[in-house]
C-alpha positions in Angstrom: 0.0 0.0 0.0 1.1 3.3 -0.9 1.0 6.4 1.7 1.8 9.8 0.9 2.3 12.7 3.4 3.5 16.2 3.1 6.7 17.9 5.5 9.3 20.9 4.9 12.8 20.9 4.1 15.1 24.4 4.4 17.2 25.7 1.9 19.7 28.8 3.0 16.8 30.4 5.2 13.9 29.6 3.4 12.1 26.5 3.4 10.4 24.7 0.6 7.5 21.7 1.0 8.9 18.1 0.7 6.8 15.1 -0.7 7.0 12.1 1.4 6.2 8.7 0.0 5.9 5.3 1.8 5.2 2.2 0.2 5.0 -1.2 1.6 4.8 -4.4 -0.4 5.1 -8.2 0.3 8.8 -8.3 -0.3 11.8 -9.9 1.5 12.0 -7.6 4.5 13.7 -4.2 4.2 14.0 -0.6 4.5 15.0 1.9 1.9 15.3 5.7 1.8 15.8 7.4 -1.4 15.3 11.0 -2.6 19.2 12.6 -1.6 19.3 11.4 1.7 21.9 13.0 4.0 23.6 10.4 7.2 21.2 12.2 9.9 18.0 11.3 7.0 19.4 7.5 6.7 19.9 7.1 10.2 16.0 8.1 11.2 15.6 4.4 9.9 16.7 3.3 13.1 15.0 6.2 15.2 11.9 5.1 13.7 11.7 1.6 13.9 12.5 1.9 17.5 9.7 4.6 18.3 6.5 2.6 15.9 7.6 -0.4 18.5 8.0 1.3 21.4 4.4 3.2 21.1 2.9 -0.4 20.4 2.6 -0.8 17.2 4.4 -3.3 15.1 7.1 -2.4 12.4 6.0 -3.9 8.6 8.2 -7.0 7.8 8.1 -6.5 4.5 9.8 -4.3 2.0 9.3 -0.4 3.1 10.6 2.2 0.5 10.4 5.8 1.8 10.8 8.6 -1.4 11.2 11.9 -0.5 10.6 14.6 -3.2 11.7 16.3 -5.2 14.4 13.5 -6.0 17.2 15.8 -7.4 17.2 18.0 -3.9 19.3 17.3 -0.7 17.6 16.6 2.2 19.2 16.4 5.8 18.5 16.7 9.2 16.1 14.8 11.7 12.9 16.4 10.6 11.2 13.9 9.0 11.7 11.0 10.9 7.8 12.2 12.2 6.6 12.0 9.0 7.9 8.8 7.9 7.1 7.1 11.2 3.3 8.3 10.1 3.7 7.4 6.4 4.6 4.0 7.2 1.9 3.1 9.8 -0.8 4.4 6.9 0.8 2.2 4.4 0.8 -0.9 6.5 -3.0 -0.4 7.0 -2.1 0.3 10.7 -3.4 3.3 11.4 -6.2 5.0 8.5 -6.6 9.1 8.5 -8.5 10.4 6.1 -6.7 13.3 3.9 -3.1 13.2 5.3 -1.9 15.6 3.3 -4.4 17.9 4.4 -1.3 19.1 6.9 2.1 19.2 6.8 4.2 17.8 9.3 7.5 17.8 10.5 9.3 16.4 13.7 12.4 14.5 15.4 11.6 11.5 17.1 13.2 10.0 19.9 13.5 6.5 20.6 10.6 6.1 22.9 8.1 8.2 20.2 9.0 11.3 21.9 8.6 14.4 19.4 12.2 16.4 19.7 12.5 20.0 18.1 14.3 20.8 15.1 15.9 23.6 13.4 14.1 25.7 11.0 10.9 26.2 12.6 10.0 29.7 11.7 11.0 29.5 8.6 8.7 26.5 7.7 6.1 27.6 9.2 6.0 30.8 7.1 6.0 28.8 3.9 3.6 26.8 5.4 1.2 29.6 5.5 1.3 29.9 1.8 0.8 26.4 0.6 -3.3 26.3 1.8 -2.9 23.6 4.3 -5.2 23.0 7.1 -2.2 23.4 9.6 0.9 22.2 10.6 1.9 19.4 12.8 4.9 20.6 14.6 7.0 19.4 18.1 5.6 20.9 21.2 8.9 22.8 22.1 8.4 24.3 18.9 5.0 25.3 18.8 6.1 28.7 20.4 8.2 30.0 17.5 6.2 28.6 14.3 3.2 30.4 16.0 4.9 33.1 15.2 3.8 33.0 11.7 0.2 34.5 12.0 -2.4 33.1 9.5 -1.2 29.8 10.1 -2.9 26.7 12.8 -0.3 25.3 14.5 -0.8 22.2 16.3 1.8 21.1 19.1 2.6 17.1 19.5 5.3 15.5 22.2 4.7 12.2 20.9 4.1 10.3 18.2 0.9 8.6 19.3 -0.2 12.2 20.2 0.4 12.7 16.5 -1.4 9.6 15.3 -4.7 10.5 17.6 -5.3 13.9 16.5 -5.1 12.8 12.7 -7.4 9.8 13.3 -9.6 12.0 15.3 -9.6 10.3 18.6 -7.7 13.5 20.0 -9.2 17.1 20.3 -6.4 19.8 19.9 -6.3 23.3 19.2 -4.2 25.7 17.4 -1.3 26.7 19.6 -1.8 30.4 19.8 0.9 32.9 20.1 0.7 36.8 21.0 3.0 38.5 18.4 2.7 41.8 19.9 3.5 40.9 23.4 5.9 38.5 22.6 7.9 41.4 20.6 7.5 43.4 23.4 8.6 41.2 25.9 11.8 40.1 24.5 12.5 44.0 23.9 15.1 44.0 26.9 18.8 44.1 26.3 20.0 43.9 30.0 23.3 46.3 29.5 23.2 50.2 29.5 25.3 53.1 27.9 24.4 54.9 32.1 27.0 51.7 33.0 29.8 53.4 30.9 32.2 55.6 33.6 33.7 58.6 31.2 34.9 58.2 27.9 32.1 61.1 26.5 34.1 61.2 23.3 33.8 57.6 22.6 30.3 57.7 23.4 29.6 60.7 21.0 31.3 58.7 18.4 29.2 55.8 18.5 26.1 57.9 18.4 27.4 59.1 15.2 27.9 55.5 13.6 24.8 54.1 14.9 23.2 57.6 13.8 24.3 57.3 10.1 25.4 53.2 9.9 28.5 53.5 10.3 31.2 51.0 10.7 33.9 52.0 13.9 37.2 50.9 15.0 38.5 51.5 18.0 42.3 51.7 19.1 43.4 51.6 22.8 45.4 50.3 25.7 44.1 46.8 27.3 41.2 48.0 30.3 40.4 51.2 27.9 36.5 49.9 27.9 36.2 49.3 24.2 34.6 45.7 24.5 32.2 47.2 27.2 31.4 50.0 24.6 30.8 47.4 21.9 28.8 45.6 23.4 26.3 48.7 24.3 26.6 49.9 20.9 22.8 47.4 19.6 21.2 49.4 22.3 21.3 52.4 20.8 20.3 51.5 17.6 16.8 51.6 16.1 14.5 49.2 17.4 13.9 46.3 14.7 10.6 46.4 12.8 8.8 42.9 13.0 10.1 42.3 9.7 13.5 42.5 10.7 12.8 40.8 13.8 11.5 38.0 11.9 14.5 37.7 9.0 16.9 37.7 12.0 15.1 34.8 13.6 14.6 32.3 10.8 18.6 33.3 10.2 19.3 32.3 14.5 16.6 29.2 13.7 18.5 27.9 11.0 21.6 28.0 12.4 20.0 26.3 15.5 20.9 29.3 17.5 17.6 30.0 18.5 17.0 29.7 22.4 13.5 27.5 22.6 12.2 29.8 25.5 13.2 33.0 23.2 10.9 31.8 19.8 11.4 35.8 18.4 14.4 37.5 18.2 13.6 41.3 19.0 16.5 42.6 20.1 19.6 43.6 17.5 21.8 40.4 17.6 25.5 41.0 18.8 28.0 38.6 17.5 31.7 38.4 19.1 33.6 35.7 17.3 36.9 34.8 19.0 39.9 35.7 16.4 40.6 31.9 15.9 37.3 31.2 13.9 38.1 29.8 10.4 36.4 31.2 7.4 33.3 29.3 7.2 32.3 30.3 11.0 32.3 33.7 10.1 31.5 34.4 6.7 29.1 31.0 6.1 29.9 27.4 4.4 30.8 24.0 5.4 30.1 21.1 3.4 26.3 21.7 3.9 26.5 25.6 4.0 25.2 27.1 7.5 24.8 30.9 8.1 28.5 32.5 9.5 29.1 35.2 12.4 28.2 37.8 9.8 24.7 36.5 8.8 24.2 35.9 12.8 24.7 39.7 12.9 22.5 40.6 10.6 20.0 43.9 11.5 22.7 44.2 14.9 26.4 44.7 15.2 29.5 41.7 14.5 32.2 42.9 16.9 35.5 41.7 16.1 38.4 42.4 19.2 41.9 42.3 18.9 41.3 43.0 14.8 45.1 42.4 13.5 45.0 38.9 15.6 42.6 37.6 13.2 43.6 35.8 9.8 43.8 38.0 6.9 42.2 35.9 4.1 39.6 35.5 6.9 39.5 39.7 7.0 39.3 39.9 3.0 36.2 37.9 3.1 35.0 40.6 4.8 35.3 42.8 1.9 32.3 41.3 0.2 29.4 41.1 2.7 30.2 44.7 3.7 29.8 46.0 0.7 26.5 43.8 -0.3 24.9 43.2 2.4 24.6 39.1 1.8 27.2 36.3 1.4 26.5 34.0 -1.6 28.1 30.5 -1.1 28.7 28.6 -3.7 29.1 24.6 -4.0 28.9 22.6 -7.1 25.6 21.4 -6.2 23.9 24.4 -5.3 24.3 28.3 -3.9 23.2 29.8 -1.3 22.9 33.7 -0.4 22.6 34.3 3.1 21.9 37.9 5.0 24.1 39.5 6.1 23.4 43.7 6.8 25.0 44.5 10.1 27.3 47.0 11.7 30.8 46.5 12.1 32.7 47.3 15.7 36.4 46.3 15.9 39.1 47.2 18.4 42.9 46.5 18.1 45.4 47.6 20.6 47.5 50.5 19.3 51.0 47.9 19.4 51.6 44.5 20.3 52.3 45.2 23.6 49.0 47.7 24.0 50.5 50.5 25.8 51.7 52.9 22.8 49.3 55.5 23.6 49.4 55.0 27.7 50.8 57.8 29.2 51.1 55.7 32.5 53.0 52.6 30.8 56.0 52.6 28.5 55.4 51.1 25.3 58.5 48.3 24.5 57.7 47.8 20.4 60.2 49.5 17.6 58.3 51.7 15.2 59.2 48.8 12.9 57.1 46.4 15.0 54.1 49.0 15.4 53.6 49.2 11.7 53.8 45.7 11.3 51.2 45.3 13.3 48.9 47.5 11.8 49.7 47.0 8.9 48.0 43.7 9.3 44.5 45.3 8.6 44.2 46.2 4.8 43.8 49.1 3.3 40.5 47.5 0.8 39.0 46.9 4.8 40.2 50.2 6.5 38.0 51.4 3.6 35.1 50.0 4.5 35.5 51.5 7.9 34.0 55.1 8.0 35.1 56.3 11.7 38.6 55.3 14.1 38.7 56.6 17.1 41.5 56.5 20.2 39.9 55.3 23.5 42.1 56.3 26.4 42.8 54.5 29.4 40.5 56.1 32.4 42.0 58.2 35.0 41.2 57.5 38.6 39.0 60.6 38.4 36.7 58.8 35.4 36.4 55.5 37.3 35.6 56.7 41.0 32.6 58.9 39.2 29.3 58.0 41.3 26.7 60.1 38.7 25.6 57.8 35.6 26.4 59.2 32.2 23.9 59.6 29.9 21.2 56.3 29.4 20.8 54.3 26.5 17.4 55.2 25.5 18.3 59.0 25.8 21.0 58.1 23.2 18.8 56.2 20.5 16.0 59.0 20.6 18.9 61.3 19.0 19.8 58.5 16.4 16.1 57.5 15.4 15.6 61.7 14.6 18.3 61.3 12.8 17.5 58.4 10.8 14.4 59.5 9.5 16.2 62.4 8.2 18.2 59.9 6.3 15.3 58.1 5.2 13.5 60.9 4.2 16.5 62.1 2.4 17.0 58.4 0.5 13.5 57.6 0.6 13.9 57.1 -4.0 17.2 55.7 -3.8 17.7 52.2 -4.2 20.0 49.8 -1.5 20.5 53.8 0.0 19.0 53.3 3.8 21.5 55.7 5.6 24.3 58.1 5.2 26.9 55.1 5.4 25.4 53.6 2.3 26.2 57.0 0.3 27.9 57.0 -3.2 29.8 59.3 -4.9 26.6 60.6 -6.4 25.0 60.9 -3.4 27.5 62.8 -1.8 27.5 65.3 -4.8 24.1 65.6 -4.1 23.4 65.6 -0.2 26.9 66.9 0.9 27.8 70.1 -0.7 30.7 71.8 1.5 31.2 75.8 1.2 33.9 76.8 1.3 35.3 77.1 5.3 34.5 73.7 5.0 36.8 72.8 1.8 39.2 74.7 3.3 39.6 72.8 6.4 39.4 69.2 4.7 42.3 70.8 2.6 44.2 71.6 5.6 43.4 68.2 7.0 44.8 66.2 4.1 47.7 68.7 3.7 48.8 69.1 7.3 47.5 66.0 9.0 48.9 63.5 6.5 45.1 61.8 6.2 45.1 59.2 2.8 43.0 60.3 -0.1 40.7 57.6 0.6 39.8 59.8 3.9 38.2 62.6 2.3 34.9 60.5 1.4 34.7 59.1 4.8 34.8 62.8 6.5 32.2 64.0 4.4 29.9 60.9 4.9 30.3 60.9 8.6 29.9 65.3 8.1 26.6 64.7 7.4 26.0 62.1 10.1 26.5 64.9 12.4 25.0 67.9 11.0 21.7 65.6 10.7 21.9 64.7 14.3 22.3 68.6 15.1 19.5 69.3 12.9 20.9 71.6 10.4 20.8 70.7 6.1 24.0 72.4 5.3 27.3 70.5 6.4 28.8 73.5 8.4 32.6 73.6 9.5 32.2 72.4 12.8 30.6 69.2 11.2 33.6 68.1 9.3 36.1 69.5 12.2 34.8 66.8 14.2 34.6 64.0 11.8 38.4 64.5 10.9 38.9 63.6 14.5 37.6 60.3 13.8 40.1 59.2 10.7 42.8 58.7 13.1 44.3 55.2 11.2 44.8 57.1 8.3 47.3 59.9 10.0 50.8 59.6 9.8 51.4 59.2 12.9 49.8 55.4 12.6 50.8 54.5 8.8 54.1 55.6 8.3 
C-alpha cells in the first residue's frame, strides 16, 4: 500500500515543501530511503523503527521504501523522521486518517516516540502559511516559534501517538496560539546600559554618530580602555527592529539552530563576538552543507571583532564582500546559497603588540618597525570600509571613581532615530541607499555640498595632517552624520572638524 504525506525541508533560510512517500509491499524484508538522503535522513531508519515499537505498534516486515521529493534535492536533518514514522503506519494499514496531506508535518523523534524540536521552525512555518494547508503538525517545544507565523494553525505534539490521535480524530487539539505583539514586546530588553559606561564622553559621542548614520567604527586603545564594554552597548542604541526585521533575524538564529527554545522571536539587535581563531566558514558562512556564519548571525545588529590584527587576513578579505553587499552568496557545485548579512561592524585593536603605545602611564616596548607591522595587518580594501577610528584612552582614577551615571541608553537612541528619519526621508527614491553610510559618490554630490570654510579645512586636513586620499569621502559621509543629528541641512565647518577627529588610522602618525 502506498501512503503519501507532506513535511518541509530548508534551503539557505527559506524552506520549501517536501513530498514524502511510503510504500509497503510483500517483499523480502527491508527498508530503503531514497530522494538525496543525508547520514542524519538515513539514520531516522533506526530512530523510527525503534519509536513505531515502542508506542505499540508493530514495524511492517516487508519491503518499506520511503521517497522523499523532489528527487534531485538534498535533504538532511532529523525532521522527517515524524513524517515517515506516520507514512509508514498508513501504508501498513495500521493506522487509517483520512486526507493526510491535508497538513504538513515535520518532527524529530526519539527512541521512545517522543517528538524532539528541530531547526528551522519559523521559517517553515511561514511557507507553510502559503501552501493552503489546514495546519501544521509541529513538536511541542516548537509550537512557540512557528506560531509566530500568524495566519497559520499550528498544532503542538510530544509524541508520536499524540500525532497519530489527533489525525485519526480520537484526540481534540487546538491551534497553539501565540501573542505576536507581546511576545515582541517582551523580549524588547537588552540587560546592558550606555548609564553603566564611567567617562569616555568622546567615545560615546562617536558611537552615536555610527549608529546615527550606519556606520562602521574601530576602536584603538590600551588593554582596560573599555572598548569591548562600549561594543557591546553599541545594539542598544540602535533603532528598534521592525517585525520584519525581527523576523529575518530569527529564521537566520533558527536555521543555524541558534535560536533559544524559551526565546521563539528574536527582538533585540543580535551582537556577534567571534573569537579571532574562527576559520572562514564560521564567520562568513559554508561547510560542506552551507550554514549561516558570524556575519549572517549579525544581521539587522552589530558583529564585533576584538583584537582586529589577531585575526587571519584571508579570513579579514572575506570581509570585503558582505560589507559591501549586504549578503554572502556560497557557492558549491551542487547548489548556492545567499545568506543575509546587513550589520554593523565594531572592531578594536590595541595601538601595538604590547598595547601601551598611547598610555601615558606605561612605557610602550615595540620599535616603530614592530608597530607598523602590526597595523599593517589590517588592509587598506578593509580600513575602507570603515568610516570612523577613534583612540579610546585608558581612564584616569578621576573617570572610574565617578558616582553620577552618564547619559542612558534610550536617551542616546532617541537622537539616532531623529536622525535616521532624516536619512530616510533624504533616500527615501534611492535604491539599497537606507542611511548616510550607504552614500555613493553621487549621493554625496548631491546631499553633501561643503562651502567653502569647509573645503578649506578638509584641505588643511589632508595637507597638514597627512590623512590618505581615501579619507576625504569618509569625513564628508560621517559630516553629514552629524549635522543631521544637530538638525541643520547644510554640512557646516564644525561638522567636518569633528569627523576628521575620527580618521585617526589614516594619520601619519599610525601609517608611516
Amino acid at each position: 500500500m502506498l501512503a503519501k504525506l507532506r513535511s518541509m525541508a530548508v534551503l539557505g533560510i527559506d524552506a520549501f515543501e517536501i513530498g514524502i512517500e511510503a510504500d509497503v509491499i510483500d517483499m523480502i524484508p527491508s527498508f530503503t530511503i531514497v530522494g538525496l538522503p543525508d547520514g542524519a535522513v538515513r539514520e531516522s531508519r533506526e530512530r523510527v523503527m525503534s519509536a513505531i515499537k515502542n508506542c505499540g505498534y508493530e514495524f511492517p516486515p516487508r519491503k518499506v521504501t520511503i521517497n522523499m521529493a523532489p528527487a534531485d534535492m538534498k535533504k538532511e536533518g532529523s525532521a522527517y523522521d515524524l513524517p515517515i514514522a506516520i507514512g509508514l503506519l498508513v501504508a501498513s494499514s495500521q493506522i487509517h486518517v483520512q486526507n493526510p496531506q491535508d497538513y504538513l508535518i515535520v518532527g524529530e523523534l526519539s527512541l521512545d516516540g517522543t517528538v524532539k524540536p528541530i531547526k528551522g521552525m519559523l521559517s517553515m512555518a511561514i511557507c507553510a502559511r502559503s501552501l493552503g494547508v489546514k495546519g501544521m503538525i509541529v513538536p511541542k517545544e516548537g509550537a512557540e516559534e512557528a506560531g509566530v507565523a500568524e495566519g497559520l494553525d499550528i498544532y503542538p505534539v510530544d509524541s508520536l501517538t499524540t500525532a497519530i490521535g489527533f489525525l485519526e480524530g480520537d484526540r481534540e487539539m487546538k491551534p497553539h496560539a501565540t501573542d505576536l505583539d507581546a511576545l515582541f514586546n517582551k523580549s524588547r530588553n537588552y540587560g546592558i546600559d550606555f548609564r553603566d559606561v564611567k567617562g569616555q564622553e568622546h567615545i560615546k559621542r562617536a558611537l552615536t554618530v555610527a549608529a546615527s548614520g550606519g556606520h562602521n567604527i574601530l576602536m584603538i586603545g590600551p588593554p582596560g580602555s573599555g572598548k569591548t564594554m562600549l561594543a557591546r552597548r553599541l545594539p542598544t542604541i540602535l533603532p528598534d527592529l521592525s517585525l520584519e526585521e525581527a523576523l529575518e533575524t530569527t529564521k537566520i538564529h533558527s536555521v543555524a539552530g541558534k535560536l533559544d527554545t524559551h526565546t521563539p522571536l528574536i527582538a533585540t539587535r543580535p551582537f556577534r563576538s567571534p573569537h579571532h581563531t574562527i576559520s572562514d566558514a564560521g564567520l562568513t558562512g559554508g561547510g560542506s552543507y552551507p550554514r549561516p556564519g558570524e556575519v549572517s548571525l549579525s544581521h539587522h545588529g552589530v558583529l564585533f571583532l576584538d583584537e582586529l590584527p589577531e585575526f587571519n587576513k584571508n579570513i579579514l578579505e572575506n570581509m570585503r564582500q558582505p560589507l559591501e553587499d549586504g549578503k554572502v552568496t556560497i557557492s558549491r557545485a551542487a547548489l548556492s546559497l545567499t545568506y543575509p548579512a546587513k550589520f554593523m561592524l565594531a572592531a578594536a585593536l590595541n595601538p601595538c603588540p604590547c598595547g601601551f603605545y598611547t598610555d601615558p602611564r606605561h612605557e610602550c616596548s615595540c620599535s616603530s618597525q614592530q608597530i607598523q607591522r602590526y597595523m599593517s595587518k589590517i588592509s587598506g580594501p578593509l580600513l575602507d570600509r570603515i568610516d570612523i577610528h577613534v583612540e579610546v584612552p585608558a581612564l584616569t582614577y578621576e573617570e572610574l571613581s565617578q558616582k553620577v551615571p552618564g547619559e542612558d541608553s534610550e536617551s542616546i537612541r532617541e537622537k539616532v532615530v531623529t536622525a535616521r528619519r532624516i536619512q530616510q526621508h533624504r533616500f527615501e527614491r534611492e535604491q539599497r541607499v537606507y542611511c548616510n553610510a550607504h552614500m555613493e559618490s553621487r549621493h554625496i554630490r548631491s546631499h553633501c555640498e561643503l562651502d567653502e570654510p569647509c573645503r578649506q579645512l578638509l584641505k588643511n586636513a589632508i595637507e597638514k595632517l597627512g590623512l590618505s586620499a581615501r579619507a576625504y569621502d569618509r569625513i564628508i559621509k560621517v559630516s553629514r552624520t552629524i549635522a543631521d543629528l544637530d538638525g541643520t541641512e547644510p554640512v557646516q565647518s564644525q561638522h567636518v572638524a569633528e569627523a576628521i577627529q575620527y580618521r585617526s588610522l589614516d594619520r601619519k602618525l599610525w601609517m608611516g
